[in-house]
N, C-alpha and C positions, 0 to 999 in steps of 0.2 A: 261740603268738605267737613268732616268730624276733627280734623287736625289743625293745628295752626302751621307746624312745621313738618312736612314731611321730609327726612334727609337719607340719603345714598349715602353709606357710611363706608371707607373700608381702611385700611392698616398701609398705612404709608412707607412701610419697613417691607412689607409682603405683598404688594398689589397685585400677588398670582393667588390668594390667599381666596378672594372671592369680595364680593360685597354685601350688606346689610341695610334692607331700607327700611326706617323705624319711626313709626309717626310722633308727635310731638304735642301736645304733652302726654309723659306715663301714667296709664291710672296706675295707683297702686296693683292691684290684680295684674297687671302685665308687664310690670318693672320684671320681675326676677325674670321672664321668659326670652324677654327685651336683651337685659343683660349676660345672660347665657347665648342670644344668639351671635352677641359682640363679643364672646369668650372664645367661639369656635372662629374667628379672625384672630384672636389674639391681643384684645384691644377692650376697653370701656374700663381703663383703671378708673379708681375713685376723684385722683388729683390731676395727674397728667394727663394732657392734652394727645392725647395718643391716636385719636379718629381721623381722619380723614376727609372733608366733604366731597364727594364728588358731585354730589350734585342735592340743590335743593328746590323745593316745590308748598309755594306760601304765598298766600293774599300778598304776604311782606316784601314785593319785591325785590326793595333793597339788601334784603339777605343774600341774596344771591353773592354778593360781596365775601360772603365767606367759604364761598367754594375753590378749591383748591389748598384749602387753610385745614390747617389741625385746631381741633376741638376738642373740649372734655365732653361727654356723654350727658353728663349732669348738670353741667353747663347749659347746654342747650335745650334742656328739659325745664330748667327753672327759667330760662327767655321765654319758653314757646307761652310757661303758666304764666308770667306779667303781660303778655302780648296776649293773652286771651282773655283779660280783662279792660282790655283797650275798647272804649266806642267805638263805630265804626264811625267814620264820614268826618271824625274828629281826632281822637287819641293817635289814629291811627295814620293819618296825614301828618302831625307834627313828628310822631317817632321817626315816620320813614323820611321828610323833609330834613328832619334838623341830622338825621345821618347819612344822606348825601351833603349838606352842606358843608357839616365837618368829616366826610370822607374817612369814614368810619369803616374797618378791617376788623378789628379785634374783637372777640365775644366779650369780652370784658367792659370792653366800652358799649356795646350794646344793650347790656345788662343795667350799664349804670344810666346812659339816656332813658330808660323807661321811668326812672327814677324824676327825670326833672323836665325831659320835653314838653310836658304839657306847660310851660312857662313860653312856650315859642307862639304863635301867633301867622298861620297858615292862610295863605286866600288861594281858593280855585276856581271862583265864580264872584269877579268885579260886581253882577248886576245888581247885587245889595248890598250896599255900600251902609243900612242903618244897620242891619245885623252882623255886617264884618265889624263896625262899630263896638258894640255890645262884644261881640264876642273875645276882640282884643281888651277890652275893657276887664274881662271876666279872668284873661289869662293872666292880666297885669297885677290882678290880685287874688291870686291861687286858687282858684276858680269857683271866690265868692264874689255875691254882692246881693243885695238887698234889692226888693221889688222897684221900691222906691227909687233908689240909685241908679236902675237900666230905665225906667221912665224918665228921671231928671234926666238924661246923658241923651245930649247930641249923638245919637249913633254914627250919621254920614258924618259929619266935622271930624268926629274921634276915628274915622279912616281914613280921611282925607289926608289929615295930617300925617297918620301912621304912614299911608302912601306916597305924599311928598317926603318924608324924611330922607328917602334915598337908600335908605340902611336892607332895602328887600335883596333876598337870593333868589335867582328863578330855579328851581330843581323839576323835573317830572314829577314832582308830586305836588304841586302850587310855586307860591310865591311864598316865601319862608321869613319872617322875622323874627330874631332869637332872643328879643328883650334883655338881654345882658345875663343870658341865660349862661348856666358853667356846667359844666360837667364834670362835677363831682364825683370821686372815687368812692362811693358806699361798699362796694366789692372791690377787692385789690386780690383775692384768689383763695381765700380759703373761705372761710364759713359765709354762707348766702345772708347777703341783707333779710330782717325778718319780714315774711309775707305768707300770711295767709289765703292760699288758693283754696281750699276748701272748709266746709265746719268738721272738724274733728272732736272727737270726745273731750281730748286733755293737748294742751299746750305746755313743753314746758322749754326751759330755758336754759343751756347746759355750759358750762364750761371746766377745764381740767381741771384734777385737784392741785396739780404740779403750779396752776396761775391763780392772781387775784379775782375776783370772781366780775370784776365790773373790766376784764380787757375784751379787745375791739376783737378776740376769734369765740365771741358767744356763739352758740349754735342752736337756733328752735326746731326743737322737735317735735313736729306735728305728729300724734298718735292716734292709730295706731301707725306702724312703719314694716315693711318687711323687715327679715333679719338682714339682707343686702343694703337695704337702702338704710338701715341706722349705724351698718357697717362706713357706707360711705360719707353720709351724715356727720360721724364722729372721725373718721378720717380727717377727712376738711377743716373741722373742728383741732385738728393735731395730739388727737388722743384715740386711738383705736379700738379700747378695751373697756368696756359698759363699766367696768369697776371702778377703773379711774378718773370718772366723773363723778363732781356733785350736780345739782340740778336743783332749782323751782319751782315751783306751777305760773304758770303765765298767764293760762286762760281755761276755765273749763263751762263745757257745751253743753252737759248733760245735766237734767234738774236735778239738782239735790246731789250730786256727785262730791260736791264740798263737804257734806257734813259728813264725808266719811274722814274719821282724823287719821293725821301722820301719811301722808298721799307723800311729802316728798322725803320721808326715810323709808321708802319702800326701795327696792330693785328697779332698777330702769327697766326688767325682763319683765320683772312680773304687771306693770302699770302696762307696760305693751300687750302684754295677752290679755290684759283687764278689756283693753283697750279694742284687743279684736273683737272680742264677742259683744263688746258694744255696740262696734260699728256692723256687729251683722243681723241687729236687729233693723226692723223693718219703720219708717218713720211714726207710723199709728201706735207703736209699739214704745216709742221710747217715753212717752206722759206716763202711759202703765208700770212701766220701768221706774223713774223716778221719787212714784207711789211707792213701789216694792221696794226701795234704799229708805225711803223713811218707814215704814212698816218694819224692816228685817234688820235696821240698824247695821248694817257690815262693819266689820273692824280691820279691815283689810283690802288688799286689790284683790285678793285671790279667790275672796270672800262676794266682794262685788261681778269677780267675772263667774261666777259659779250662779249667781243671781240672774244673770244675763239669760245664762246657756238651759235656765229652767222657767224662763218666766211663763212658759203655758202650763205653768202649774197654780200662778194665781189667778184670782179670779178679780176685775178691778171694774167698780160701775163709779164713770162719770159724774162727776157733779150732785152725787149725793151723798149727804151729809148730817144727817139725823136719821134716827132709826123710823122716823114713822116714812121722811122718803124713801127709806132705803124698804119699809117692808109695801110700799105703792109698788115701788119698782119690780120688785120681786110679782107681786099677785096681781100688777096688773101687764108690766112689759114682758116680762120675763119669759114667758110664754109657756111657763112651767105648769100655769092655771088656765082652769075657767072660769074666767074673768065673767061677772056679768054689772053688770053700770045699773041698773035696778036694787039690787043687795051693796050698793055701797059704804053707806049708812053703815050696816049692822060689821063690815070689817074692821078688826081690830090691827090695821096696818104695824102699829109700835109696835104692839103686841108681838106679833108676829117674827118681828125685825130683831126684839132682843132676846125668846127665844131661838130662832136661827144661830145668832151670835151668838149666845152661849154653847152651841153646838160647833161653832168653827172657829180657826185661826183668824181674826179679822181685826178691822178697826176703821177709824175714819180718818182720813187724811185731809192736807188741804186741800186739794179740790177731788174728792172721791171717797169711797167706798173700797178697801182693799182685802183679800183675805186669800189665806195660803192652802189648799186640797190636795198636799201632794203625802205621798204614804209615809216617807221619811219625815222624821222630825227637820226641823228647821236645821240645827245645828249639826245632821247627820249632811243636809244634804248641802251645805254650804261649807264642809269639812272635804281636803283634798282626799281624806276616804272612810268608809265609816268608822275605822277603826280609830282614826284620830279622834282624840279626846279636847272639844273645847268647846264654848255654846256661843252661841250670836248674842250682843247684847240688847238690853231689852228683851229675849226671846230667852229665857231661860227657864 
């Protein structure tokens, strides 16, 4: 199963309308297509609960609870991504126990259980009574404890008790204890409690200009985003128009992406397209990448995503860092020579290394070798066209 939630969606106002079945969670790449095929129902607003379920299909059994109920689209895209970081045999027993017990309907409240179930304390197998031990012990204190601590600890005694206190629910999914566990409203309907389901380039943190910047409808926006999804994003948010928010930086993923200055008086538009051509580089790519931002100094997003979208124009050798490795590297890996291990001795590798570099865009970074081979000057080609007038700093 690729999905956590597969759901049969359709318009509760239209049911001749047809239906839509949409797995759960969206990547990015399949949100807008996602969302267009809930347009031809008539259905998948931003806020309102406008879907439908007819039907759903999930390890989650317990969701089935929400069939016959209206949903937000988005809603149940940000459940499926916390239920997809659930353990199994673990996380995944206390969410579904502790909402049978409290007979749980509402997406709302489902959203907010992923939040604090694992404070509950599940048994599905009495016959180890030292390790339900230990494991209530673990939930009893947010799911630390010290090596030492589960050796000192009675595991059977610390179940026994747990088992005599009376306080157990039996649900199809074990035997449930809720340790005085609450559930807490972290989401009450507009902007999603913050959670990272994936590593994104830039993280930021957004709220309207019209409110104080520390109230309870902040909105994280993990970048990059479709133009859909930061539509609905900011919707939720109770501000609809990219202009009419300020914003932060929260978190950023990519090396060296910080020392580009003034990241958040940029455009929310333009850090998103920074942001795309970030994330469409390839993982082996983004070390080379974070060379090339200290090498080309960008002064801008626009600057940095123009960097992005040419990095097979530098040339970056690993882990070297002096001209004499850097001219080994050259005459003996490089494959550009013939190399013979006899005539070692008589190669003048430095040599070699800062001749080269005087012939090209280069320099040494910290961990590398970086240098630029592309026809355009630097500033031509990190300029939205050559005719604009302005130079990369440092590169001038």
């Amino acid at each position: 199963m690729s999905y956590v939630i597969q759901a049969t969606l359709s318009n509760p106002a239209h049911p001749e309308y047809g239906v839509a079945t949409i797995p759960f969670p969206l990547p990015m790449k399949e949100y807008d297509h996602s969302m267009e095929v809930l347009e031809a129902l008539e259905v998948g607003d931003a806020v309102r609960r406008d879907c439908r379920v007819d039907e759903i299909d999930s390890n989650y059994s317990v969701l089935k609870r929400l069939e016959g109920l209206s949903v937000n689209v988005d809603e149940l895209d940000y459940l499926a991504k916390r239920l997809d970081s659930f353990t199994a045999g673990c996380e995944d027993a206390q969410f579904q126990a502790m909402a049978e017990k409290l007979d749980l309907t509402d997406i709302k409240d489902f959203i907010n259980l992923t939040f604090c179930c694992q404070q509950a304390t599940v048994i599905t197998d009495f016959s180890d009574l030292e390790r339900i031990g230990k494991d209530h012990y673990m939930n009893l204190n947010g799911g630390c404890a010290s090596t030492e601590e589960l050796e000192n600890l009675d595991g059977e005694e610390t179940a026994l008790l747990l088992i005599d206190s009376g306080t157990g629910v039996v649900t199809p999914y074990g035997v449930v204890y809720d340790n005085g566990m609450e559930l807490e409203p972290l989401y009450r309907g507009g902007p999603f409690p913050p959670y990272l389901y994936d590593i994104h380039p830039l993280v930021l943190e957004a709220t309207p200009l019209s409110e104080p910047e520390d109230v309870e409808n902040m909105t994280l926006l993990c970048l990059p985003m479709t133009d859909r999804q930061l539509e609905h994003a900011l919707a939720r948010g109770k501000t609809g128009d990219v202009e009419q928010i300020r914003f932060k930086v929260d978190s950023i993923f990519v090396q060296n992406l910080g020392c580009v200055p003034n990241l958040e008086q940029e455009s929310l538009t333009a850090l998103n397209e920074m942001c795309r051509a970030i994330a469409a580089l390839k993982h082996n790519e983004l070390i080379k990448f974070g060379a090339a931002i200290t090498f080309a100094q960008p002064q801008s997003a626009m600057q940095v995503k123009h960097l992005a979208e040419n990095l097979e124009l530098f040339e970056f050798i690993l882990k070297v860092k002096t001209p004499e490795e850097y001219g080994k590297y050259m005459i003996q890996e490089s494959g550009r020579f013939d190399y013979d291990d006899n005539l070692e001795g008589f190669y003048d590798f430095a040599g070699y290394a800062k001749q080269r570099m005087s012939q090209e865009q280069g320099q040494f970074v910290e961990n590398g070798y970086i240098s630029y081979h592309g026809t355009l000057g630097l500033d031509e080609l990190m300029a939205d066209s050559p005719e604009q007038d302005f130079q990369m700093g440092g590169l001038q």
